[in-house]
N, C-alpha and C positions, 0 to 999 in steps of 0.2 A: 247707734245712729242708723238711719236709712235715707242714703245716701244716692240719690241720681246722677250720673257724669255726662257733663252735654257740652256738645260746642255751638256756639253760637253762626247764624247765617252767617258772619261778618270773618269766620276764620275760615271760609272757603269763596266769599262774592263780597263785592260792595252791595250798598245798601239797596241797588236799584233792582229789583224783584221783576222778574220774567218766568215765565213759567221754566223754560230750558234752564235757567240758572238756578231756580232752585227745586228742580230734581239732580243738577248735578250735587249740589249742597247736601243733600238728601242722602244721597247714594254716599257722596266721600264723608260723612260722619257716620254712616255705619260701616263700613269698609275698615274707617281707623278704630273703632269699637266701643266708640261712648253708647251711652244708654239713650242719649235723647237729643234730637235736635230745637235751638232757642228758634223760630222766625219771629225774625223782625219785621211786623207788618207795614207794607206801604201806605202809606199816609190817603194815597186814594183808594184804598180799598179794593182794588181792582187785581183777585188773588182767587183763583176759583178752589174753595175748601174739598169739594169732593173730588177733584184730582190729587190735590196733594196728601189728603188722606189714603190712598190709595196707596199713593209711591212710599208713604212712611208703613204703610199695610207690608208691601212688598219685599222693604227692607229692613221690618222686625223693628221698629224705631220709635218708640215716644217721643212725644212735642210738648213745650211749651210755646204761648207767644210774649214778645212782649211789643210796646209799641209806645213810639214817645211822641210827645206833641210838636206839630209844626209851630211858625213863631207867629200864624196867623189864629191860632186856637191856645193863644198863653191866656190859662185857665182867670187870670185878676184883670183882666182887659177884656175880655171873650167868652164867658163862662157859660155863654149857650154854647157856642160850637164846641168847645172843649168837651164839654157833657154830650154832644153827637156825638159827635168822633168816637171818644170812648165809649159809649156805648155800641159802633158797630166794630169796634176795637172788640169787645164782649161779645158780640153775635158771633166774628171769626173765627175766635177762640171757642164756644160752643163748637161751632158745627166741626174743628175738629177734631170733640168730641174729648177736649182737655180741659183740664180744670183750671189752668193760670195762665194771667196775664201778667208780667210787671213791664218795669221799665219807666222813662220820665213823664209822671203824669200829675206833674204840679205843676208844670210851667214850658212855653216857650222854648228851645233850647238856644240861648243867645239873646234872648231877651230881658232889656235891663230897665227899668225905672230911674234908676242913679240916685238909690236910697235904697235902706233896709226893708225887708217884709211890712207890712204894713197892721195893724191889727183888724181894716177894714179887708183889707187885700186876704186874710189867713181866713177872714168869718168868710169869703165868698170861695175859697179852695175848700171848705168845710162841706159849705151849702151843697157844692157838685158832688164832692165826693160822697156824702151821703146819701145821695140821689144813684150815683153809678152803680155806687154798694147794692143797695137795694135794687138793682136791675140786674146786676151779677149776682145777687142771689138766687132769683129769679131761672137763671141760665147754670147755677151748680160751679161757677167761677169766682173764683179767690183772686186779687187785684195785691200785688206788690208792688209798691213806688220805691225810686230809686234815687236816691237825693246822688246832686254831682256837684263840682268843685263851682268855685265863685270865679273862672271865667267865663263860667257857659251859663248860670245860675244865679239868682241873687234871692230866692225861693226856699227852698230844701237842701245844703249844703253838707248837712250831716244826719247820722242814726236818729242823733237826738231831734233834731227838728222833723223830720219825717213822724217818728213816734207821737212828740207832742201834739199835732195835727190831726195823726190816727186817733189819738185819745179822745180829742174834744169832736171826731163824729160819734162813737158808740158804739161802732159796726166791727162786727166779729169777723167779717172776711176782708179786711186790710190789713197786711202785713207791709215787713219790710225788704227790702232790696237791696244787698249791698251790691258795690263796687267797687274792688281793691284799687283801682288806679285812684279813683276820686277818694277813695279814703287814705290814702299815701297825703292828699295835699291837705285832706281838710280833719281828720282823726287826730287825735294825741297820740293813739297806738292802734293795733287790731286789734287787740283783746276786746278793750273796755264795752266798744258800739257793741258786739256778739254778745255780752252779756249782760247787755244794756236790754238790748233785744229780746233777747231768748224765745222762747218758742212766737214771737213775732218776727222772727226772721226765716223766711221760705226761700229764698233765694238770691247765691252770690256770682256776680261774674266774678270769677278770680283770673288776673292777668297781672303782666309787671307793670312796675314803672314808667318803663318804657315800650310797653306793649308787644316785647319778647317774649324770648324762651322762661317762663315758670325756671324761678330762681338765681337768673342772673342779671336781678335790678334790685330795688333796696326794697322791695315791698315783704314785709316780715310775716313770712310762709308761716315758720312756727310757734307766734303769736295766734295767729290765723286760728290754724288748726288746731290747736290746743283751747282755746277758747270755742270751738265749734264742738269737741268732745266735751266740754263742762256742761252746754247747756243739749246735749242731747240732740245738736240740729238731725232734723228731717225736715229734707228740700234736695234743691238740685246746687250741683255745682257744675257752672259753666263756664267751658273757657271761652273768654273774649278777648286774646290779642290779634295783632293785625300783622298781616305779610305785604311788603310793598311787590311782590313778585305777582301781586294779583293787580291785574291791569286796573287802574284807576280808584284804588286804595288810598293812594299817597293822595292826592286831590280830595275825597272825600272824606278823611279823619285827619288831614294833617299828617301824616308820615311823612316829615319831609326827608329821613334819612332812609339808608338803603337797609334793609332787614339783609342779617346774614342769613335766614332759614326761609327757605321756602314755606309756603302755608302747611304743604303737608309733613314738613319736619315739625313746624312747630305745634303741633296738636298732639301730634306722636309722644314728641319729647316732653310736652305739658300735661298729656294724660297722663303716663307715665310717673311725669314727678307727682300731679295730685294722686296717686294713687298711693304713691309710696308713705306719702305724708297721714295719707288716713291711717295707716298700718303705726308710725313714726314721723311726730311733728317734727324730733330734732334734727 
């Protein structure tokens, strides 16, 4: 396997992007010693590439971005903007100078219809997608969607539906995107989606249940990883849980309970554990 370890913006800032917050973000994931940091791009685009390229220059760091749609660019309602956005979602990511994007980029997040997918609704997430693809090719960028659970969702829920959508554009640079919290509610198990997937899965946030310490929630680590060693993944693994000890966490993802770990225990102790687990699922 060739295996990337990252932590996501979100295990050192909320989502709210300043330059000052994210070179601290910068600096504290390579300090704790992942291989790469995830940004989470601001929805206004308002992020200057060739400083933050530098500060990851500085700190020996690879990046990926990933970036998910406002509820004003849900892709079955909007499907011009949504195709903007993501596409200057794709220039970001160019210029610094990486090859991937994922993140939620089928839909809205919170946005509901109050019915199932639609078969008109799937042919116009197609259309776009098709359309991005072939402009991230363009740019040498590889786009992985990340289906999430059916209260923020009612779109992409699972491996499988995210896949079946990839299938019917054609395009070789859409992969998939997992997320162990949202596949805790929406999966039969961890295994099955990773090997459903296989080399169409580029990249996992791995966090718990409850958005702690890596292995003490019910999310099934060596399911996970044992299933990540059959099909050979190469991609990144990134943690994304949350510390309420970062000012205005708890407000922006819901934390409503008090984390026992500071952010930077729990990245330490999550590297850690995903490291150990590469070596040994059990």
């Amino acid at each position: 396997m060739k295996v990337k370890f990252g932590a996501s913006l979100l295990s050192w800032i909320t989502p709210n992007w300043t330059p000052e917050a994210g070179k601290y973000a910068i600096e504290k994931t390579a300090e704790a010693g992942f291989d790469l940091i995830e940004i989470l791009l601001p929805a206004s685009m308002e992020f200057n590439s060739t400083e933050v390229k530098q500060q990851l220059k500085d700190n020996n760091l690879d990046v990926v971005c990933s970036f998910n749609l406002p509820k004003e660019a849900h892709i079955a309602f909007h499907p011009e903007v949504a195709e903007q956005l993501i596409k200057q979602a794709i220039d970001k990511t160019s210029e610094l100078e990486t090859d991937f994007l994922g993140g939620v980029l089928h839909a809205g997040i919170g946005v509901f219809s109050g019915n199932p997918l639609t078969e008109d609704e799937a042919e116009i997430i197609v259309e776009v997608w098709s359309k991005v693809a072939d402009y991230a090719k363009e740019k040498g960028v590889n786009i992985g969607i990340e289906p999430i659970n059916r209260y923020e969702s009612y779109v992409c829920n699972t491996a499988e539906n995210v896949l079946d959508l990839i299938g019917k554009t054609g395009k070789d640079n859409l992969f998939l995107h997992l997320d162990t919290f949202h596949m805790n509610i929406e999966e039969n198990n961890f295994y099955d989606p990773v090997i459903l997937a296989g080399k169409k899965l580029k990249h996992v946030h791995i966090t718990e249940s409850h958005r702690g310490m890596l292995g003490e929630g019910t999310v099934d680590c060596e399911q996970l990883f044992k299933a990540l060693k059959a099909i050979d993944f190469d991609g990144n693994l990134v943690l994304e849980n949350f510390s309420s000890s970062i000012p205005g966490m708890q407000q922006m993802v819901s934390l409503w309970q008090s984390s026992p770990y500071d952010a930077e225990e729990l990245a330490l102790g999550s590297l850690n554990f995903m490291k150990n687990k590469m070596i040994d699922p059990k």
